[in-house]
Structures are given as structure tokens and as C-alpha cells.
GUTIRO-92625 format. One record per residue (C-alpha): x, y, z. Coordinates in nm, 2 decimals, always signed. Example, Ala and Ser with C-alpha at 12.3 -4.5 7.8 and 13.67 -1.06 7.14 Angstrom:
GUTIRO-92625
+1.23, -0.45, +0.78 $
+1.37, -0.11, +0.71 $
END
This chain:
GUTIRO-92625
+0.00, +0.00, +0.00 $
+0.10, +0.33, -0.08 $
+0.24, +0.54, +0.20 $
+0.01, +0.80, +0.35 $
+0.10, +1.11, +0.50 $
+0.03, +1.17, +0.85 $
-0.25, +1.30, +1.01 $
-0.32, +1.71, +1.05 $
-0.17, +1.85, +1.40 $
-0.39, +1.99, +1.65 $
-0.22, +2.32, +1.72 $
-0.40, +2.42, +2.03 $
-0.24, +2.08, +2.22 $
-0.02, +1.98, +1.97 $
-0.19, +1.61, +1.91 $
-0.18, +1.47, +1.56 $
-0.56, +1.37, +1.50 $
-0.56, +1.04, +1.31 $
-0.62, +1.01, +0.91 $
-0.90, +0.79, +0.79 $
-0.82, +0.67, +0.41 $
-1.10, +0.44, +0.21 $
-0.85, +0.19, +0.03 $
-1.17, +0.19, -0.27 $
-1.17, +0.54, -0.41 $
-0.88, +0.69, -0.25 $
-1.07, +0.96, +0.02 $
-0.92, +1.03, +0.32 $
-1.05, +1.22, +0.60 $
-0.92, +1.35, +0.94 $
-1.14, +1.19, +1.26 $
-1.12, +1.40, +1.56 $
-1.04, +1.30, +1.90 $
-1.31, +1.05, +2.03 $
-1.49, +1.06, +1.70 $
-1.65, +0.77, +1.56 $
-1.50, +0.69, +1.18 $
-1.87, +0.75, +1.07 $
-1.93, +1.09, +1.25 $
-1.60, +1.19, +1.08 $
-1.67, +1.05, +0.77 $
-2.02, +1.24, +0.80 $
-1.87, +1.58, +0.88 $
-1.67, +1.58, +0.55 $
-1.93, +1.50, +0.35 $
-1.83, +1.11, +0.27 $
-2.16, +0.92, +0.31 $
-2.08, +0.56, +0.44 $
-2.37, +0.31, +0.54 $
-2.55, +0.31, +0.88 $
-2.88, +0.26, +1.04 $
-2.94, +0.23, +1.40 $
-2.61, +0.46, +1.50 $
-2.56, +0.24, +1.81 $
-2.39, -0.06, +1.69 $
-2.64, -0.32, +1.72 $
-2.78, -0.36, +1.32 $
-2.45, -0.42, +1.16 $
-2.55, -0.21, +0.85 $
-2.20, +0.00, +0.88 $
-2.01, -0.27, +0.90 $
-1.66, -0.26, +0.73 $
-1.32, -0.42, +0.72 $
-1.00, -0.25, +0.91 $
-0.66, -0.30, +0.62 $
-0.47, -0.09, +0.84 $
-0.42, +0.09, +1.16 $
-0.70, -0.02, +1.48 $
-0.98, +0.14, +1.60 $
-1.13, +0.13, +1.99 $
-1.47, +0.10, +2.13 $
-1.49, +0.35, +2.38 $
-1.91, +0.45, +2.37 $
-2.08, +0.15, +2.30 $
-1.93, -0.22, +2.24 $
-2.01, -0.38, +1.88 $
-2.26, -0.61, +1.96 $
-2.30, -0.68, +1.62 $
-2.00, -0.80, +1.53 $
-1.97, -1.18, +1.55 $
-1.62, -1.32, +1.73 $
-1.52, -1.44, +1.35 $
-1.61, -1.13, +1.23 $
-1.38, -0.96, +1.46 $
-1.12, -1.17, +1.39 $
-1.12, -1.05, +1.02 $
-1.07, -0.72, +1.11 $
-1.42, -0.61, +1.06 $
-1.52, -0.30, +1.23 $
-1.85, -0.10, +1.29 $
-1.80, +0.27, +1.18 $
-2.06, +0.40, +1.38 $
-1.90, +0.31, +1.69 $
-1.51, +0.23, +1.61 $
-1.30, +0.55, +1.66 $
-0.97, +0.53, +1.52 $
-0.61, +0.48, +1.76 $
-0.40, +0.65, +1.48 $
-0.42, +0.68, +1.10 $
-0.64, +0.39, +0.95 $
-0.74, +0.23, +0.61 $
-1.09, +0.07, +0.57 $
-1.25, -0.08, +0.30 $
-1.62, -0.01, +0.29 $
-1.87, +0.09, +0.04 $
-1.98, +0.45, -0.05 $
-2.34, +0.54, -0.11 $
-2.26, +0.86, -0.33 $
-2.60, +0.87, -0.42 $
-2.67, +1.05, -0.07 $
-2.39, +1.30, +0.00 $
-2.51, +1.59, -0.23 $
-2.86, +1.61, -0.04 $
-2.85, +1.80, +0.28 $
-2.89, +1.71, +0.62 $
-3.12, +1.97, +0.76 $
-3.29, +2.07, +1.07 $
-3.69, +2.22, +1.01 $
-4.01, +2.28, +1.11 $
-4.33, +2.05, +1.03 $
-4.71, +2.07, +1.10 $
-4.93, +1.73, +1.08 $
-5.13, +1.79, +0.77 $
-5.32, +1.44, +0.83 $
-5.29, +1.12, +1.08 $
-5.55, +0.84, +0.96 $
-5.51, +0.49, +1.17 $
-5.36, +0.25, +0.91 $
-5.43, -0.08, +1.19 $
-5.55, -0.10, +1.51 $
-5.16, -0.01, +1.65 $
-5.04, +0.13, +1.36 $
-5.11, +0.54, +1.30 $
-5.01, +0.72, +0.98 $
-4.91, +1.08, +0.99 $
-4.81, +1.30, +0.68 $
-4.56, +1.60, +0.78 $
-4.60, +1.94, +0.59 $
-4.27, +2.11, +0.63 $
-4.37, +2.50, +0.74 $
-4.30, +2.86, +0.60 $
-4.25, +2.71, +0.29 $
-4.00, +2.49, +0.34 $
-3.92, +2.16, +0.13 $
-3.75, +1.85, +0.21 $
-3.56, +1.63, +0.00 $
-3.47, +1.30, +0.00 $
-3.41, +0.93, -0.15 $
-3.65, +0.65, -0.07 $
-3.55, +0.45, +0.21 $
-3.42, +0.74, +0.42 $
-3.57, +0.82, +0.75 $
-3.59, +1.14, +1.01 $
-3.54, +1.18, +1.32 $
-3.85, +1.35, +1.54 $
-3.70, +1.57, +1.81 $
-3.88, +1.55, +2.13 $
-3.93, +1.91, +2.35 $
-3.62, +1.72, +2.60 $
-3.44, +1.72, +2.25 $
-3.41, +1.35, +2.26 $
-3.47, +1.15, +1.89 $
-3.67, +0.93, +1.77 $
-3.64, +0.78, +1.43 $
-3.87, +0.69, +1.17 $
-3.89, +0.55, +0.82 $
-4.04, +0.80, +0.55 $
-4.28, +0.60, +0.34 $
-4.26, +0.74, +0.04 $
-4.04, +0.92, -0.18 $
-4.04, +1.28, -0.23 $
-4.40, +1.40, -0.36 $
-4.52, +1.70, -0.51 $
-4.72, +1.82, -0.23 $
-4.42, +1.80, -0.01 $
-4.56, +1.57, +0.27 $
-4.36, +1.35, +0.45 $
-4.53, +1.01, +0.50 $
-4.50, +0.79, +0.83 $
-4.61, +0.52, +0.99 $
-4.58, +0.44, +1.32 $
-4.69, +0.16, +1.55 $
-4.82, +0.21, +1.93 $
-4.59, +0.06, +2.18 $
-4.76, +0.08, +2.52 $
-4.45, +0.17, +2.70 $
-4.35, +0.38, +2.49 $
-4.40, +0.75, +2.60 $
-4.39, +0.96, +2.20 $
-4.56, +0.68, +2.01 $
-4.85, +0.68, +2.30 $
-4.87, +1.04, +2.23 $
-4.90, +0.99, +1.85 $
-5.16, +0.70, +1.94 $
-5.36, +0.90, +2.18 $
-5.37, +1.26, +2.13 $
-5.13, +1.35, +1.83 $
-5.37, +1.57, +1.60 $
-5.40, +1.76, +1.25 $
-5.18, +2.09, +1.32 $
-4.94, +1.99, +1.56 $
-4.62, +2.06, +1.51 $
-4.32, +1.88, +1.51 $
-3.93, +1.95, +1.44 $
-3.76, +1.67, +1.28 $
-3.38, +1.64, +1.14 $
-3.34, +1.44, +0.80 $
-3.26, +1.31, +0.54 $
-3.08, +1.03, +0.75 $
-2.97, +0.65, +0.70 $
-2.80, +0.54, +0.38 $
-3.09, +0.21, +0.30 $
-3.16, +0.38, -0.08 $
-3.23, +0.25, -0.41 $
-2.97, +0.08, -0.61 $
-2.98, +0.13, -0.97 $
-2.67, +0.02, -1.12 $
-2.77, -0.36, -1.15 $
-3.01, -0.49, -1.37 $
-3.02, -0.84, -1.08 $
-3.38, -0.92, -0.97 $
-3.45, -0.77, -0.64 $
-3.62, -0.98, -0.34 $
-3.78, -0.74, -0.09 $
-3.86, -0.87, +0.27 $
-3.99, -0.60, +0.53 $
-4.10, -0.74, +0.87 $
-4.42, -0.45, +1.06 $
-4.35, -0.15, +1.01 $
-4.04, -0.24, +0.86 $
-4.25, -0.21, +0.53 $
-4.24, +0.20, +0.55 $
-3.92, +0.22, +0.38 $
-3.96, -0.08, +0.16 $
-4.28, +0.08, +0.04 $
-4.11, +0.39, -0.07 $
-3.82, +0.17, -0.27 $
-4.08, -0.04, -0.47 $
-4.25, +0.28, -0.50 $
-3.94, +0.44, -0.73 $
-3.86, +0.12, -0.91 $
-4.23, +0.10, -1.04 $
-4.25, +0.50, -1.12 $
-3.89, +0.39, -1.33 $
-4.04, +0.17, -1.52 $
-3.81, -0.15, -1.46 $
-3.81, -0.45, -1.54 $
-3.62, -0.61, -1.32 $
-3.80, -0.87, -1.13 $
-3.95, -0.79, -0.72 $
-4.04, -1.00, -0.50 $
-4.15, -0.87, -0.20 $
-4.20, -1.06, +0.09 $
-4.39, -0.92, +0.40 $
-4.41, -1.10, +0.73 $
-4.60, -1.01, +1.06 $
-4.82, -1.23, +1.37 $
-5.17, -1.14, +1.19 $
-5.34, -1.05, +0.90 $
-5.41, -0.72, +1.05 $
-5.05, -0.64, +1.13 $
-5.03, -0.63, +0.72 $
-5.19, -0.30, +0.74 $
-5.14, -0.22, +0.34 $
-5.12, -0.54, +0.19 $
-5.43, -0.44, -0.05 $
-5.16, -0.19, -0.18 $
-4.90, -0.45, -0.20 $
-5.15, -0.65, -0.38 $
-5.23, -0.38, -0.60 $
-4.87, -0.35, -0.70 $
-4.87, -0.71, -0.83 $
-5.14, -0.64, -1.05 $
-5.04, -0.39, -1.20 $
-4.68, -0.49, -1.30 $
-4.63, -0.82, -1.46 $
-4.27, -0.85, -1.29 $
-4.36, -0.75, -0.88 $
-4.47, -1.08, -0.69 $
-4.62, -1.07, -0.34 $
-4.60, -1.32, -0.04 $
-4.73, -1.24, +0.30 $
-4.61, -1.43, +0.58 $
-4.81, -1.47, +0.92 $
-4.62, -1.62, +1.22 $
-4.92, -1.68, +1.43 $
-5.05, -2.02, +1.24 $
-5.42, -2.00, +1.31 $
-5.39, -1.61, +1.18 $
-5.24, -1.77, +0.86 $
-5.47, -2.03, +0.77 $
-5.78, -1.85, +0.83 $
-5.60, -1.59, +0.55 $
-5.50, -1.85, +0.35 $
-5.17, -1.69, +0.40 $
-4.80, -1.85, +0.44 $
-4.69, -1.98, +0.77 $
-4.40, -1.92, +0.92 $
-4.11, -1.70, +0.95 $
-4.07, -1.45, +0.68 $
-3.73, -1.49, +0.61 $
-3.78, -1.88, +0.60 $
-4.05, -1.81, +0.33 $
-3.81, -1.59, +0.12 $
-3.52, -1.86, +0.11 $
-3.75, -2.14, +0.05 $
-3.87, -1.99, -0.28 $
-3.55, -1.86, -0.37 $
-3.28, -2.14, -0.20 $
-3.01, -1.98, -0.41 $
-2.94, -1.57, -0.34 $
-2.62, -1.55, -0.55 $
-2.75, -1.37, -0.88 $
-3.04, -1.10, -0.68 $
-3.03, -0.80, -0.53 $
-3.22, -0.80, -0.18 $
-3.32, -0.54, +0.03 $
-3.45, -0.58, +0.42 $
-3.64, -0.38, +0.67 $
-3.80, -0.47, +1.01 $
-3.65, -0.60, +1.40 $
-3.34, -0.63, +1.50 $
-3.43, -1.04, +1.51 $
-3.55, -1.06, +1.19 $
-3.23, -0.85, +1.04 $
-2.97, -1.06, +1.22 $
-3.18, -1.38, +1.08 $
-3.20, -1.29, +0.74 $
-2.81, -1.15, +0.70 $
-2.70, -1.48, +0.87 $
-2.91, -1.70, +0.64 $
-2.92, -1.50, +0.30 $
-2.47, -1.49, +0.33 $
-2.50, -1.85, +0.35 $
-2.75, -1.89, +0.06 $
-2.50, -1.76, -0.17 $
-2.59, -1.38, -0.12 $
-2.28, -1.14, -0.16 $
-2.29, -0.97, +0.11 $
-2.21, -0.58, -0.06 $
-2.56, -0.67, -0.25 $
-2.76, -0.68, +0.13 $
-2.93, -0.41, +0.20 $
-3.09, -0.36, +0.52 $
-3.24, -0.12, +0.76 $
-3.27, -0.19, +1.14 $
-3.39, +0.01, +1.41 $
-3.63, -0.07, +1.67 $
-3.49, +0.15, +1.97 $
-3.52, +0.48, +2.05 $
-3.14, +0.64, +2.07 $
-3.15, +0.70, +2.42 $
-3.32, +0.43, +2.53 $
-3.07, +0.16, +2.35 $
-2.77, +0.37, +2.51 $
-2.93, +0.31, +2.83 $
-2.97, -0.09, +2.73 $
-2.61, -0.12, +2.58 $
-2.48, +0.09, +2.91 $
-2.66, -0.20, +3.05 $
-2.51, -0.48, +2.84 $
-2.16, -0.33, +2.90 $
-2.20, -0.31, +3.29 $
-2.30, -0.67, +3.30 $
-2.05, -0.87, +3.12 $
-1.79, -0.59, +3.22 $
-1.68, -0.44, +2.87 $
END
């Protein structure tokens, strides 16, 4: 490898901050002290994959060719032993000790769209299922967001904690931003949403974030599986493949306990009956639930690979749990799928409230 030079100085304590170069395209950036490689990466403008931002979903994973990184915030739970062993690191929580080389892939597609802080008023909330609420966001004084399909926004809660969400669509005319979000009885903002969230209301929100986009440089069939509400950001990417006109083959695949947890599949079905190449397969865990819907059984992810046992020639994009993430990317590798053509957004957890878990997780098994 080519030698780099060193890293800038720091002239107020004279402390050389460490150099982070991506051995695919050449970049380097500078990652300041106790920075993460993907807050560093962010703040020059280098868009590198992510999700959840607390180490737990795997989606930023990448492999350390040079140098080491530490693990100060949060361990990488994600990271299996072997993986660890072959140098692979996750970027949202690995900050470098000294200059480093990584090999990981760039999203380009994202980095000339603006990460913005605004302003939104609820221009309609309509119950989708009996847990499940959708809101639409109208950005105020004139204000537009843009973004890819896939992306998601952070709400920001009057204690200026976060809470993310998938945006269901892709940019529309009318400007609304499209959610969906499911009641969790302990939790305190979606009980909010659920109970007493109406038309009006504002809320401030931080997007576009999250790198799970389309990929159109393949002509590969695509396999979609989305698990809940999982399905917001799967939506939105069918969504832009049908308004393109492709004619790749989609599958989507669309697991949940009970039919009423599917809470758009007449949409979904709609899809398939429109376009000759866009399959649809809904999965119900709870068996009675899936008989009674003449529905597949099962797990979703099972029902993907037994249709399609061999993953090496597709393209295949994932959204839902944690579980069902860390299922899938285990089983769909060993089905023949390249992992650089796995695409996957997880997060379940508000920020704060998997800090606290993962503060937990590290006080426990003493990390």
C-alpha cells in the first residue's frame, strides 16, 4: 500500500488527529479525538452506510486494512467473534487509535442532499391498523425537504431527545412526508401519537438520514422482505422502481403475527397487479392467523429462502427487527448472497433508550 502522509496537527495541544483513508476510491478524511469513523466521515461529507447509530444492526459494518480502532461509547454487539477476527469493524462506533485504512462501500447517491434541521405541521394522521397510525408532515413557512427512498428522520422530542422513523414514500409534489408508526404501550412519544397527536401539531424533525436507498446500477432481480412497520421504507423503494419503469423482477415478501398487522397489503397487492414482474408473499407467524388468511406460515425470512434457495445472482433489500435483520443477514450470506448486495435497515430503539440498554449490556459482562 501506498504510504500516507500523517495525520493534521492539532495546534492548540499539539496532538496529531488520526487520518481515515477508504482503500476503494482513495478519500481520506481527518477523525477528531473520540470521534466515531462515521461521525467523521459524516462531517466531511463522505456518506458511508448506517442505520441504527448504536452498533447493534450491523448495516456499517466494514473491514479495518490498516491501523486499529477502539470501542470507547458502546461495544459492537453486532459483530460476531469471527467477524472480529477478520478485522471487521463497525463505523458507527469504532474510533480510530492513529491513521487507518478501511475498505467499505460508498453510497454517493446520498452526500449531495443535505442534512437539515426544520419545522413540520401534521397535515393528516388516519389509523392504518389498530396499532399502527399514519401521519403526513408538511414542512412550514414554505419549506421543502428532500430526500431518497429508504431514508428516515429523526423526530425531536421538547427534551431534544430523537426518535427515528422511516419516510414512506419518496419525495411528492405536495411536499408531505409520510410515516407510519406503531403504538408501543410503554412507549412514551408513540403513546402520544396513538392517543392525542392531532391535525396541526407541530413537530421539528432532522433528515434526510440513513443510507438504506435505491440501487440502480444492476439490472439483478430484487427480493424485498420488510417485517411490521419495517415495510415504510420498503414501500417507498418499490414505489421508485415502479414510477422507473423497470423491469427487473420484485419480489416482496412481507411477514408479521396477523393479518391485520399487514396493514397495506391491499396496496401490495395492487402493486402485483399492475406490474407483470412485482410478486407478493405475506407471511403470518401466528398459524391459526395464517390459515384462516389462506396466508403463508411461518417466518418470513424462511418463506423468502425457501422460494428462492439460491441468493447469488439477486439483489435483496430488508427492513423490520433487529431479530428478523440478524436472521436474514446470517441465512441470505450462506444462501449464496454477496454480502455488498444486502441491503438492510434496522432500528427498533429509540437512541437514548438503547444507550441506556447497551450501558446495561456493557456493565453486566464488564466491557
Amino acid at each position: 500500500m501506498q504510504r500516507r502522509p500523517m495525520g493534521k496537527l492539532s495546534l492548540s495541544y499539539n496532538v496529531r488527529v488520526p487520518t481515515v483513508t477508504l482503500t476503494t476510491s482513495g478519500k481520506r478524511f481527518d477523525a477528531d479525538t473520540d470521534e466515531t469513523v462515521l461521525e467523521a466521515a459524516q462531517r466531511a461529507g463522505i456518506a458511508l452506510p448506517y442505520s441504527c447509530r448504536g452498533g447493534v444492526c450491523g448495516s456499517c459494518k466494514a473491514t479495518l486494512v490498516e491501523g486499529d480502532c477502539g470501542y470507547p461509547h458502546h461495544p459492537p454487539v453486532a459483530l460476531s467473534a469471527s467477524e472480529s477476527e477478520h478485522h471487521a469493524i463497525l463505523l458507527c462506533q469504532a474510533v480510530p487509535r492513529g491513521d487507518i485504512a478501511i475498505r467499505v462501500r460508498e453510497i454517493a447517491s446520498v452526500e449531495d442532499i443535505p442534512h437539515r434541521r426544520l419545522d413540520t405541521a401534521v397535515a393528516e394522521r388516519r389509523m392504518l391498523a389498530p396499532d399502527v397510525v399514519g401521519i403526513w408532515l408538511k414542512p412550514v413557512d414554505g419549506q421543502r425537504l428532500n430526500w431518497l427512498p429508504g431514508q428516515y428522520l429523526d423526530v425531536i422530542l421538547e427534551d431534544g431527545k430523537h426518535r427515528p422513523f422511516s419516510i414512506a414514500s419518496g419525495p411528492r409534489r405536495d411536499g408531505l412526508i409520510e410515516l407510519h408508526v406503531r403504538h408501543v404501550p410503554s412507549g412514551g412519544f408513540t403513546s402520544w401519537v396513538y392517543e392525542s397527536l392531532q391535525t396541526g401539531d407541530r413537530l421539528a424533525i432532522e433528515a434526510p438520514l440513513g443510507t438504506f436507498v435505491p440501487r440502480e446500477d444492476s439490472e439483478r432481480p430484487m427480493l424485498f422482505m420488510a417485517g411490521g412497520t419495517g415495510f415504510a421504507p420498503v414501500k417507498a423503494i418499490v414505489e421508485h422502481f415502479i414510477a422507473l419503469g423497470t423491469r427487473r423482477p420484485m419480489h416482496v415478501y412481507w411477514g408479521a403475527r396477523i393479518a391485520a398487522d399487514l396493514y397495506l397489503r391491499d396496496l401490495v397487492r395492487s402493486w402485483a397487479d399492475k406490474v407483470p414482474n412485482l410478486t407478493f408473499t405475506p407471511v403470518l407467524s401466528d398459524a391459526e392467523a395464517a390459515r384462516a388468511g389462506g396466508m403463508r406460515e411461518g417466518l418470513v425470512h424462511e418463506a423468502l429462502l425457501a422460494d428462492h434457495p439460491d441468493l447469488a445472482g439477486v439483489d435483496l433489500y430488508m427492513s423490520g427487527p433487529p431479530p428478523m435483520i440478524a436472521a436474514g443477514r446470517q441465512r441470505f450470506v450462506e444462501a449464496g448472497l454477496p454480502e455488498d448486495r444486502l441491503y438492510f435497515d434496522s432500528f427498533d430503539l429509540a437512541p437514548d433508550v438503547l444507550d441506556a440498554i447497551l450501558r446495561s449490556r456493557a456493565g453486566i459482562h464488564g466491557m
